[in-house]
LUMROMAR-995584 format. One record per residue (C-alpha): residue number from 1; x, y, z. Coordinates in pm, 1 decimal. Layout:
    n         u         v         w
  NUM         X         Y         Z
...
This chain:
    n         u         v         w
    1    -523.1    4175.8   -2263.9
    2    -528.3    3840.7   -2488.5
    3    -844.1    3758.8   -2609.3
    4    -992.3    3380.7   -2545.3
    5    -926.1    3203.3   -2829.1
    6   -1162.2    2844.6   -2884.9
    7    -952.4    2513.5   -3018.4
    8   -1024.8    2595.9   -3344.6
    9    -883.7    2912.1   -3367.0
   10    -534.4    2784.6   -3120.3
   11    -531.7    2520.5   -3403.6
   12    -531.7    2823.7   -3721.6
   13    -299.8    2956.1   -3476.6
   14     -44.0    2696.8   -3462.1
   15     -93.4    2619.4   -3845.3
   16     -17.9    2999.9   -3919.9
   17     342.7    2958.4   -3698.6
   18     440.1    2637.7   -3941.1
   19     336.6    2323.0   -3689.6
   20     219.1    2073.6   -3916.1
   21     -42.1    1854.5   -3934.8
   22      24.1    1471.2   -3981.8
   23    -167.9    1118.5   -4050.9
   24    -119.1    1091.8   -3688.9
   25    -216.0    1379.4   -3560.9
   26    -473.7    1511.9   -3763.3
   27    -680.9    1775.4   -3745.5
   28    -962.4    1586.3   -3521.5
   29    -699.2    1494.5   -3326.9
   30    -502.3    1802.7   -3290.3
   31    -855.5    1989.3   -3186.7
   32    -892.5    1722.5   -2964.7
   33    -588.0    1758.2   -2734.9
   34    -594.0    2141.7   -2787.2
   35    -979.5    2070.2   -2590.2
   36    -890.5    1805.6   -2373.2
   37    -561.3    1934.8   -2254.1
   38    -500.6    2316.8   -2320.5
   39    -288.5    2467.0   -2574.8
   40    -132.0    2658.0   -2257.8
   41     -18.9    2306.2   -2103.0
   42      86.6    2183.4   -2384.0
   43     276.7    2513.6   -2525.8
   44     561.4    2401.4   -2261.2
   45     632.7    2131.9   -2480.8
   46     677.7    2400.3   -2780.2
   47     981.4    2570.2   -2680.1
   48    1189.7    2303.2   -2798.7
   49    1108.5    2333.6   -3146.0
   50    1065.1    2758.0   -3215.7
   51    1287.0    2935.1   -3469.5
   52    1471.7    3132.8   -3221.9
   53    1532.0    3341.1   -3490.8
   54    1209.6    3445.3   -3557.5
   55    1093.4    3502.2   -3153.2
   56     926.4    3671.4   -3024.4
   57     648.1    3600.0   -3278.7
   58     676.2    3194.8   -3195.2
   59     714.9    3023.9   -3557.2
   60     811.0    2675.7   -3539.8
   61    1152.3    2555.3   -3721.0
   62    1088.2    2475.4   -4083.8
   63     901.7    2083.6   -4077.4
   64     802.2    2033.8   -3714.7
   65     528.1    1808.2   -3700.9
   66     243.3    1781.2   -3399.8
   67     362.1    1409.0   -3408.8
   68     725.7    1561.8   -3197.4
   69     543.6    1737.6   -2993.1
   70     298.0    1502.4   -2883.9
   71     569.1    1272.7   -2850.5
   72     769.0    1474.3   -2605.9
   73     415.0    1556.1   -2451.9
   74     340.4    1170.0   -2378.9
   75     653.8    1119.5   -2259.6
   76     695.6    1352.5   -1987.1
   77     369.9    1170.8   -1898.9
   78     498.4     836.1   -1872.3
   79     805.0    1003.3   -1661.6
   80     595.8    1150.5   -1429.5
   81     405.6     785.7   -1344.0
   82     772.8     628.6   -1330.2
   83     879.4     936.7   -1044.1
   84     568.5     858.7    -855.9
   85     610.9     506.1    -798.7
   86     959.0     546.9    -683.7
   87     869.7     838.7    -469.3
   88     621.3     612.0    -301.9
   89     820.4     359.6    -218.7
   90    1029.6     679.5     -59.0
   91     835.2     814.4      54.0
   92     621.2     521.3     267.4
   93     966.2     385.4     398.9
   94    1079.3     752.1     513.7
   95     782.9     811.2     730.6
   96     849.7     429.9     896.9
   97    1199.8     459.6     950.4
   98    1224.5     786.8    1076.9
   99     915.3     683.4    1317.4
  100    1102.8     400.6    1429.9
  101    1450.8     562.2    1435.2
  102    1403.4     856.2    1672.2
  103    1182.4     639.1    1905.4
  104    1507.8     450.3    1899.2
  105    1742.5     772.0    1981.2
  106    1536.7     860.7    2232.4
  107    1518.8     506.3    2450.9
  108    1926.8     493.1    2417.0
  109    1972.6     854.0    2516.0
  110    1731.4     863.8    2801.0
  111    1663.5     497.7    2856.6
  112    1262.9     542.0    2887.6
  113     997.4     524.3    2565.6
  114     874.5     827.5    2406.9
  115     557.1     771.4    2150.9
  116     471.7    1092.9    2113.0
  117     783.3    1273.2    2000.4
  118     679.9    1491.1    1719.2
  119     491.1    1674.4    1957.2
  120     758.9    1732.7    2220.6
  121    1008.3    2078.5    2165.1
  122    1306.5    1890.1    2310.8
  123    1383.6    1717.1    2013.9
  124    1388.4    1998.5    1793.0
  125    1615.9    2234.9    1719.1
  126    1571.3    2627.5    1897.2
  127    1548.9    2813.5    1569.8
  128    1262.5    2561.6    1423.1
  129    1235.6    2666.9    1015.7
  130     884.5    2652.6     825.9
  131     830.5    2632.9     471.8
  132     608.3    2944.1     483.5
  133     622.2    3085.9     870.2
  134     328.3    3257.2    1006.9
  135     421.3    3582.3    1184.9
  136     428.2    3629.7    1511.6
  137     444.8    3246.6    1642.9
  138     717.2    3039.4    1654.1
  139     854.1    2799.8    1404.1
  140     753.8    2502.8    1698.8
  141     475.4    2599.3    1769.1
  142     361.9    2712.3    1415.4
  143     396.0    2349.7    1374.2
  144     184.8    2190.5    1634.3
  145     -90.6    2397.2    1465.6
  146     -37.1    2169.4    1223.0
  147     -40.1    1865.8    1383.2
  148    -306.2    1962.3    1558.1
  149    -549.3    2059.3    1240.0
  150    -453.5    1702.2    1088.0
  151    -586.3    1538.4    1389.1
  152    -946.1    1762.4    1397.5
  153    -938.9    1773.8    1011.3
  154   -1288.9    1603.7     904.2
  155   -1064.4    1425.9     636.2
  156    -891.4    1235.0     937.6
  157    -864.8     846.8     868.4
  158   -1090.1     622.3    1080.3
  159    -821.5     514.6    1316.0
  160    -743.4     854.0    1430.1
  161   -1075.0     979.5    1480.8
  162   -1133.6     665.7    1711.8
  163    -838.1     694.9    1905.0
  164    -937.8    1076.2    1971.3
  165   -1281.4    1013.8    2033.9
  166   -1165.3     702.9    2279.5
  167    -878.9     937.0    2440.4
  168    -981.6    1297.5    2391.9
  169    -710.7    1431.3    2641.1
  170    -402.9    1208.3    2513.3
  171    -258.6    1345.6    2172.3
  172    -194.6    1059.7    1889.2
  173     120.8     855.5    1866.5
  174     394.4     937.7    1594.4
  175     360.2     614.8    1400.5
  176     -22.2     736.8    1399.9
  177      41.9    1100.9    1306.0
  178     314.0     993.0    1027.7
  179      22.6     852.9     800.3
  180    -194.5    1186.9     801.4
  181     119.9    1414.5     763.6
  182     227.4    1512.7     398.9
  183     555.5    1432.0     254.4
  184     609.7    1794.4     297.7
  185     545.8    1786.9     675.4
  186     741.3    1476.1     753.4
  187    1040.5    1677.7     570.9
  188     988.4    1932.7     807.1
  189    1044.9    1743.9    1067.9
  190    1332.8    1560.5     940.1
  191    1489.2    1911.3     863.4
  192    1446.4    2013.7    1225.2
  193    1535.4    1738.9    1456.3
  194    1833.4    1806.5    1648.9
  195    2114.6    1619.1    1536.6
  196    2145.8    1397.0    1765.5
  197    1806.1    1263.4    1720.7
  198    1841.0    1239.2    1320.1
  199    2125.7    1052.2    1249.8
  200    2010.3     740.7    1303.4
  201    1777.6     807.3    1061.6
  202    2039.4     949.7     819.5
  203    2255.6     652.6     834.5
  204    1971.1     444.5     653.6
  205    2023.0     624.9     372.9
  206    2428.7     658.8     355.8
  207    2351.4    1061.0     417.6
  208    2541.8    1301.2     589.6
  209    2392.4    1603.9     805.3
  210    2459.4    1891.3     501.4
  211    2342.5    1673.8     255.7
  212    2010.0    1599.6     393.7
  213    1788.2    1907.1     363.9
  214    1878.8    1992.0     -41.1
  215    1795.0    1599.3     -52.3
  216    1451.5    1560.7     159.0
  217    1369.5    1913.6       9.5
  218    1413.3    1878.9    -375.2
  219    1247.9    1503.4    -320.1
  220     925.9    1689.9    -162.3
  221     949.9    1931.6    -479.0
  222     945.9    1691.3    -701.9
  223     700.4    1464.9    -566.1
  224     454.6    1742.4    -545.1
  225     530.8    1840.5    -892.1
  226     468.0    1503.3   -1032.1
  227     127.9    1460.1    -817.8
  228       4.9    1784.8    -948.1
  229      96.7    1671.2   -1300.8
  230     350.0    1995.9   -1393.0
  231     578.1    1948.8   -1666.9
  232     905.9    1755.3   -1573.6
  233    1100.6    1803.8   -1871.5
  234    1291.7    2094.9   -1915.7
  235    1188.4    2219.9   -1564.4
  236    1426.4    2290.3   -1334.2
  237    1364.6    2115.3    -972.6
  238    1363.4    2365.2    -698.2
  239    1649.2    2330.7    -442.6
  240    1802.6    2041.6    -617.7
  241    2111.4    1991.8    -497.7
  242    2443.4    1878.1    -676.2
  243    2595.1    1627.1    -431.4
  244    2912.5    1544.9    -581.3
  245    2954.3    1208.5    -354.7
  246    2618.6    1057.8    -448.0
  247    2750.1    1144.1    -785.3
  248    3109.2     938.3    -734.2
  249    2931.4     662.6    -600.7
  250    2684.0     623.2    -922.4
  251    3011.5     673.3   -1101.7
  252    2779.1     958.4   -1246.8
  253    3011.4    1234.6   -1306.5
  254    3053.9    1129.1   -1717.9
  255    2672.3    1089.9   -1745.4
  256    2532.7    1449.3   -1650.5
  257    2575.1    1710.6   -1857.5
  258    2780.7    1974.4   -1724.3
  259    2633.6    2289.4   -1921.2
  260    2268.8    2198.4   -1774.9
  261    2350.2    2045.5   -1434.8
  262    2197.6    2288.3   -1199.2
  263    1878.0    2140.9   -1034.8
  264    1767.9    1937.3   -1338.1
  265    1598.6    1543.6   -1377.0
  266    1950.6    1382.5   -1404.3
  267    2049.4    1492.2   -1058.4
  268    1721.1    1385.2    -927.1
  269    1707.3    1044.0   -1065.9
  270    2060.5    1020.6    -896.6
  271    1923.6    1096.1    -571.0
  272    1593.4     888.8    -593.0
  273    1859.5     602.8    -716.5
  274    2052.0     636.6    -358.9
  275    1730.8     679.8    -164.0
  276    1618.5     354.8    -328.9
  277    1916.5     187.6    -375.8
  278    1957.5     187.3      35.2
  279    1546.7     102.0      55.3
  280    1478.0    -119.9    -150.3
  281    1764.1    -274.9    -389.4
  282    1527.5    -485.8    -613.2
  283    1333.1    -239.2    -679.2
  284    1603.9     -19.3    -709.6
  285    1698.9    -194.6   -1030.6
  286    1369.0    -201.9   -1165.7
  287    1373.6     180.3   -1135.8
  288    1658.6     197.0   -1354.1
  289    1573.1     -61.3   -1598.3
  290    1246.0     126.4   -1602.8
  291    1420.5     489.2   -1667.1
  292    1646.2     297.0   -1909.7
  293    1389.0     248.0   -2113.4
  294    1208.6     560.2   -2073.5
  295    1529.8     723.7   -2167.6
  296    1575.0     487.0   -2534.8
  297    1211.1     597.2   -2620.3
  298    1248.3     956.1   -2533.7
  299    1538.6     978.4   -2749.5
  300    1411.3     787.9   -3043.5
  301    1407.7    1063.0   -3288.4
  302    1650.7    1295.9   -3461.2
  303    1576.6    1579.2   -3170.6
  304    1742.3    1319.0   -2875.9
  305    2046.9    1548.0   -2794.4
  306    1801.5    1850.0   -2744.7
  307    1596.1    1627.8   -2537.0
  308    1884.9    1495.9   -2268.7
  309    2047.7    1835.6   -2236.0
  310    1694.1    1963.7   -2093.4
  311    1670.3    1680.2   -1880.6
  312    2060.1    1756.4   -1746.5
  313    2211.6    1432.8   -1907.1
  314    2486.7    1401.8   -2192.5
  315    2429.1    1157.1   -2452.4
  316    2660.0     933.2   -2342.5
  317    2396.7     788.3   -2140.9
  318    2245.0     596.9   -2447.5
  319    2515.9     410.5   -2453.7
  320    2677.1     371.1   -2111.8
  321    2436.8     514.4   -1824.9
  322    2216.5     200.6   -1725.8
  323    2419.0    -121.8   -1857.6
């Protein structure tokens, strides 16, 4: 069993295994972050620069400096903000479109209005799929459970609780219900419409019926990822997909780095692009002047082609990516 170990002995630690001190980052300030932050959180941020010569004992390469590691720390920081803002923009326009799309489906397909779809089975498809099932009930009904426990939950916004207190036997509308789900939930659904009833929807976004789930999926991952404040860099995205037509139409192909292109940041900032892209274009090109620059301070230092391989991009994009 490891021992617990105070900042001041992490920091002998780290001095022992050859990470050096600086003007920067002094001592105080070393301690500081070692306190404030946690040598485990940042120790993700150490891989990077280890003698993989010398592992497992962890000794740094000869003349790393806290300064490189508190600069890939901050960093990631300041990538995680950029994410979230674009995932909210997402993520607000998903839940509205989607609202307004089925409701649209459903008055062409069976010429009369239905508000409350999300809670209705017809729409969905017979072999409904959670996240994390719960034995012994069905995927559907699993689900309204759900739905249900957002409505009672004593975290409910105003506007629900007075609609349920005024109407205790009529269940909330969908555009109601979409701003208490999660972006998890409202994937869920998405994921388990039946066809039919999600391709209006789809066609907002240029997406076709296998592409969608990887898509919806990995952006839920790595929203939730970036809320909780996990390391982005050098972290693979769960259930990222490669979509090699999202890719053509960036005219990505040359840009991603085809060693590390399994569920990395470069196919996710491709995908966030599209979603945007089709959303909101202005904004669109904010987001990549944004990640442009992101990108020029990342790699400003000698370690840059260490950092874009982690992040699944080749160094040409320093010079070609986001002119």
């Amino acid at each position: 069993m490891k021992p617990s170990q105070s900042e001041h002995e992490l920091l002998e630690l780290l001095n022992s295994r050859g990470l050096l001190l600086t003007k920067t980052v002094d001592s105080v300030r070393a301690l500081r972050y070692l306190k404030l932050d946690g040598y485990y959180r940042l120790s993700g941020y150490f891989w990077l620069f280890y003698d993989k010569s010398r592992l497992p004992e962890h000794h740094f390469k000869i003349g790393t400096t806290w300064d490189e590691v508190i600069h890939l720390y901050h960093a990631d920081k300041d990538l995680r903000r950029l994410l979230l803002d674009a995932l909210a923009e997402v993520e607000i326009s998903i839940k509205s479109i989607l609202t307004n799309s089925v409701c649209d489906t459903i008055k062409l397909k069976t010429q009369e209005d239905d508000p409350y779809w999300c809670w209705n089975k017809v729409y969905f498809k017979t072999d409904f799929l959670m996240p994390k099932p719960t034995r012994n009930v069905s995927g559907f009904d699993d689900f309204q459970q759900i739905l249900k426990s957002s409505c009672k939950s004593s975290k409910a916004p105003s506007f629900l609780s007075k609609f349920r207190k005024a109407n205790p036997s009529q269940m909330p509308y969908i555009w109601m219900m979409m701003q208490v789900l999660s972006f998890g939930e409202v994937v869920t659904i998405v994921n388990n419409l039946k066809p039919e009833y999600v391709q209006l929807f789809l066609a907002h976004f240029n997406l076709r019926s296998n592409e969608a789930r990887g898509i919806f999926v990995s952006l839920n991952k790595l929203r939730n990822a970036c809320a909780h404040h996990n390391r982005i860099w050098n972290n693979k995205i769960d259930e990222c997909p490669k979509i090699p037509r999202i890719l053509a139409l960036k005219n990505a192909e040359q840009w991603v780095d085809k060693i590390n292109d399994k569920q990395t940041l470069a196919l996710m900032y491709f995908i966030l692009l599209h979603m945007l892209e089709a959303l909101h274009p202005s904004k669109s090109i904010k987001f990549k002047q944004d990640f442009s620059l992101w990108v020029q301070q990342l790699c400003n230092t000698p370690q840059r082609q260490h950092y874009l391989a982690r992040i699944g991009f080749s160094e040409a994009v320093l010079t070609g990516l986001f002119v």
